[in-house]
C-alpha positions as CSV (number, residue, x, y, z in Angstrom):
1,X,-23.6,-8.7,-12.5
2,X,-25.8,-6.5,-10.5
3,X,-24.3,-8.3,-7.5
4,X,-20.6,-7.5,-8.4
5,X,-21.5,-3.8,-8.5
6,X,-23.0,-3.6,-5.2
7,X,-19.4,-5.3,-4.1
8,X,-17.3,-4.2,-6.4
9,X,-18.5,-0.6,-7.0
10,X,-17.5,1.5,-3.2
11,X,-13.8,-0.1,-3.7
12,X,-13.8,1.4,-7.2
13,X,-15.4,4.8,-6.9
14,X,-13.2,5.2,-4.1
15,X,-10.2,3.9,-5.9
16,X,-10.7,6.3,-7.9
17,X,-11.2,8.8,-6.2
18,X,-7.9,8.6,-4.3
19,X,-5.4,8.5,-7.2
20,X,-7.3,11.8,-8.2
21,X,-6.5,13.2,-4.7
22,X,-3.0,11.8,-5.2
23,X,-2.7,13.1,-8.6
24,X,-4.1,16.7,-7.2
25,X,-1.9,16.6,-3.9
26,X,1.5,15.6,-5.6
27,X,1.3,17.7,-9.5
28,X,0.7,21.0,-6.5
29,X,3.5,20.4,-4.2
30,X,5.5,19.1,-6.3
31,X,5.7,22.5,-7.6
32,X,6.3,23.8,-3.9
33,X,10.3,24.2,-3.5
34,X,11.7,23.2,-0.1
35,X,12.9,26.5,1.7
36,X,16.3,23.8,2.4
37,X,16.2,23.4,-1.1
38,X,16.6,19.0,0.1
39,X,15.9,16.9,-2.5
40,X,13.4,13.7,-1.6
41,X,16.5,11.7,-2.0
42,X,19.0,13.8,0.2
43,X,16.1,14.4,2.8
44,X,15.6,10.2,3.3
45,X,19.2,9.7,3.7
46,X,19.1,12.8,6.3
47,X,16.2,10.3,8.3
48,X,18.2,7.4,7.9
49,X,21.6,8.1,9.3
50,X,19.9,10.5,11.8
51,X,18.9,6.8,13.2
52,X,22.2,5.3,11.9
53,X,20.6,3.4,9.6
54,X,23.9,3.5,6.6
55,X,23.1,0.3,5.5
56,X,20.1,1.1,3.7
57,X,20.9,2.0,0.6
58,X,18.8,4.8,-1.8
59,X,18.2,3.5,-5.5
60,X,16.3,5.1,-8.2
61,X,13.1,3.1,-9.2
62,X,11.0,4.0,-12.8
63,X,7.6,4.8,-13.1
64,X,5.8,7.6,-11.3
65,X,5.6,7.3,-7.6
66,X,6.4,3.5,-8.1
67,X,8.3,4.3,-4.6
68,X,8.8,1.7,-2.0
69,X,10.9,-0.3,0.6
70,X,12.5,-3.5,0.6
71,X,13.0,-5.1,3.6
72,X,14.7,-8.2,2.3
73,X,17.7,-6.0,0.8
74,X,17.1,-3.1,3.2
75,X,16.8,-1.4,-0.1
76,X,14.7,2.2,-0.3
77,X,13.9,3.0,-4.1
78,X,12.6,6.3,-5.4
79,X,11.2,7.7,-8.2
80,X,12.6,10.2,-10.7
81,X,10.1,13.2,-9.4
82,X,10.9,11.6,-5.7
83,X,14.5,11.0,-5.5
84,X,15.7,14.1,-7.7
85,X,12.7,16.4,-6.7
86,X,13.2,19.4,-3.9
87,X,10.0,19.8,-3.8
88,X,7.8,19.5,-0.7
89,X,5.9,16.7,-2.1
90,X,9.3,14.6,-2.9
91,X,10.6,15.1,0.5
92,X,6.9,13.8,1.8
93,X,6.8,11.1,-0.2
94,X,10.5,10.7,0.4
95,X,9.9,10.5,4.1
96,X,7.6,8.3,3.8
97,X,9.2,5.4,2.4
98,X,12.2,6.4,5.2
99,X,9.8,5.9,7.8
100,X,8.9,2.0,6.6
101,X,13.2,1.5,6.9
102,X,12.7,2.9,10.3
103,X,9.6,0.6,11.4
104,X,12.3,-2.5,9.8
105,X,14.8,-1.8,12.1
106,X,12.5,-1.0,15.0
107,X,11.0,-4.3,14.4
108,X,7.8,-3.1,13.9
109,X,5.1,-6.2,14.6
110,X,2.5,-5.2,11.3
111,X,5.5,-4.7,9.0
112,X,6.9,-8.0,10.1
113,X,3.4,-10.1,9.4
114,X,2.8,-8.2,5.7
115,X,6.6,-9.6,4.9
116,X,6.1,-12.7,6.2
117,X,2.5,-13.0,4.2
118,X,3.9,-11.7,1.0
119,X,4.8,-14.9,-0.6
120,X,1.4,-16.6,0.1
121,X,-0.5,-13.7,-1.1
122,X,1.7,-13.7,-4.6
123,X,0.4,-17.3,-4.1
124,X,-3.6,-16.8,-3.4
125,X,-4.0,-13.6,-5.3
126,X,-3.6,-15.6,-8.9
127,X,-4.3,-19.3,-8.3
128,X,-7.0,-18.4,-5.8
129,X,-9.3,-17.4,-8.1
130,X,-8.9,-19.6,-10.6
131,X,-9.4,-22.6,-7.8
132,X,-12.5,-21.0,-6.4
133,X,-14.1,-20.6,-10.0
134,X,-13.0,-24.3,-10.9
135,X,-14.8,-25.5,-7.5
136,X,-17.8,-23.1,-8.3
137,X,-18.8,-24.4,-11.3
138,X,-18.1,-27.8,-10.3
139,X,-20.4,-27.9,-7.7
140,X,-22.7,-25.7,-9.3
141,X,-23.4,-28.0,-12.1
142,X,-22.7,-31.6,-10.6
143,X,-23.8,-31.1,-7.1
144,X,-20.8,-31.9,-5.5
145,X,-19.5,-31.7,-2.2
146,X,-16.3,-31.9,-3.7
147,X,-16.6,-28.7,-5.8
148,X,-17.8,-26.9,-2.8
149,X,-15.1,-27.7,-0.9
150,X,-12.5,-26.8,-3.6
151,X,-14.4,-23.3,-3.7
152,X,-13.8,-22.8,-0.1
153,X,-10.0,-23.2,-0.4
154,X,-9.9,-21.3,-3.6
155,X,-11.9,-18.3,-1.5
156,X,-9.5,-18.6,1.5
157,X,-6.5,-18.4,-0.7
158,X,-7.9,-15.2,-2.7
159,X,-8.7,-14.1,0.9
160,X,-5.0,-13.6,1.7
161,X,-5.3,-11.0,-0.4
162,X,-7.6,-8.8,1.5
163,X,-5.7,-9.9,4.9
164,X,-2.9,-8.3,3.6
165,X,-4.9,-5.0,2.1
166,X,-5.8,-4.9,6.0
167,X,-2.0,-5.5,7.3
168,X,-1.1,-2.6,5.0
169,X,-2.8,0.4,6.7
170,X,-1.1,0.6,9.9
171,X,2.0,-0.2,8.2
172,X,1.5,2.8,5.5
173,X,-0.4,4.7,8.5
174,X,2.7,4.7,10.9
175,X,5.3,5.3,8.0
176,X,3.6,8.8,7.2
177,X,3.3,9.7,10.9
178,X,7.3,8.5,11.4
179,X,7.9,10.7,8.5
180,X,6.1,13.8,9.7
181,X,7.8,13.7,12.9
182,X,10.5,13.3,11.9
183,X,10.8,16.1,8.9
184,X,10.1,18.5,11.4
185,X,12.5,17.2,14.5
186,X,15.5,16.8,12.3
187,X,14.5,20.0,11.0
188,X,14.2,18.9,7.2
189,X,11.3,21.0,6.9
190,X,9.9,23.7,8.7
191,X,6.5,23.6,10.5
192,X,5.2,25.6,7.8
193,X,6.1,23.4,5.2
194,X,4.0,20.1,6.8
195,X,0.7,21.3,5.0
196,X,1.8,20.4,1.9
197,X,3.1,16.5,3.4
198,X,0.2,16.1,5.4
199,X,-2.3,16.6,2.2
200,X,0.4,14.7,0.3
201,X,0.5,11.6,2.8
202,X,-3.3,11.9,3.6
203,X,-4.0,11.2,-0.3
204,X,-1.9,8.9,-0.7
205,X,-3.4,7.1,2.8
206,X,-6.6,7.1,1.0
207,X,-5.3,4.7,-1.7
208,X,-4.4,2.0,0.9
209,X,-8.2,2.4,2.6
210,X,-9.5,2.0,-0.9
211,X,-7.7,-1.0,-2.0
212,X,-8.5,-2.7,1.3
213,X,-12.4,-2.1,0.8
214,X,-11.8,-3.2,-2.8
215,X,-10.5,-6.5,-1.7
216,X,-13.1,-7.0,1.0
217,X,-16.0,-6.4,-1.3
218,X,-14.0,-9.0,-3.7
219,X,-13.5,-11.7,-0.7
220,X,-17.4,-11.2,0.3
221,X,-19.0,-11.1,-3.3
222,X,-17.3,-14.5,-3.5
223,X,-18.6,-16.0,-0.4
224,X,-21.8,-14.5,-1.5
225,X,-21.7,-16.6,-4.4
226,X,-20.7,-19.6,-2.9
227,X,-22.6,-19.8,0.5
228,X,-25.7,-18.2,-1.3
229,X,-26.5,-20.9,-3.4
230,X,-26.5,-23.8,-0.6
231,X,-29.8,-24.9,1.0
């Protein structure tokens, strides 16, 4: 147990610590009108068909900030507070997601590979586990080379997971720097107004970091378990 804390605990206190940031950033700006008076909604579809991108449809997603992307049906969803929101923190957030549509149709190499990966890491983030654990104690309690060598696929499945943790931050890095460029050439938002994005987007930046240093310390408390216990 002590173990799992020394790798599990930096990827959790700073887990945490970003989705209070995020919390903090978003419930002030949200509260921040627009001087445009854009909704997050009406400023994405601004980005988008300033780049003639009119096949990318806006949808409304539920939950709070569940916002996201699709690729696969060139799809951007927003949230409630997001989408209907003409606030500086919706149009932010907003951007944001605009700027992943723009790094699709750019061709953008690191969006490409954590598309491409997705599948397998649906894949390794469940069964991986569950393979590493059944080769763990197999080997642990028989001896056997087999059991080992069951662990090590189990770990290298689970370590899709952190691969794509990794993938993920100069995906989500770019997108926030497309979308503060961009606010302020279009002229969605006035130089001014970027203080509120940039602490908005920084926060929410921090949440990407944390879950990749979660999944690392997940990946290497494994191996540590594994490789530890061999002669």
């Amino acid at each position: 147990m002590i173990w799992y804390l020394i790798f599990a605990l930096p990827g959790l206190l700073l887990g945490l610590w970003a989705q209070l940031r995020v919390k903090s950033a978003f419930g002030k700006y949200s509260k921040v009108g627009t001087r445009s008076g854009m909704s997050g909604a009406q400023a994405a579809r601004t980005i988008l068909n300033h780049f003639g991108l009119y096949d990318v449809t806006i949808e409304e997603s539920k939950g709070f900030l569940s916002d996201h992307y699709d690729p696969r049906s060139k799809t951007l969803r927003l949230s409630p507070d997001v989408g209907h929101g003409a606030s500086i923190a919706a149009v932010g957030v907003a951007a944001h997601e605009a700027g992943h549509a723009l790094q699709h149709a750019k061709g953008y190499a690191p969006l490409q590979l954590r598309t491409a990966i997705v599948p397998a890491v649906q894949f390794g983030s469940w069964l991986g586990p569950l393979i590493f654990m059944g080769g763990f104690f197999l080997q642990a309690f028989t001896g056997s080379a087999i059991g080992f060598q069951i662990a090590v696929v189990g770990l290298i499945l689970f370590a899709l997971t952190a691969l794509f943790t990794i993938v993920t931050l100069p995906v989500e890095f770019d997108a926030s720097a497309r979308a503060k460029q961009q606010l302020v050439a279009i002229g969605v938002l006035g130089q001014d107004e970027m203080v509120g994005v940039n602490r908005t987007l920084n926060a929410a930046a921090l949440t990407y970091v944390a879950a990749a240093v979660a999944a690392i310390g997940q990946v290497i408390y494994y191996a540590f378990l594994l490789f530890g216990r061999r002669d």
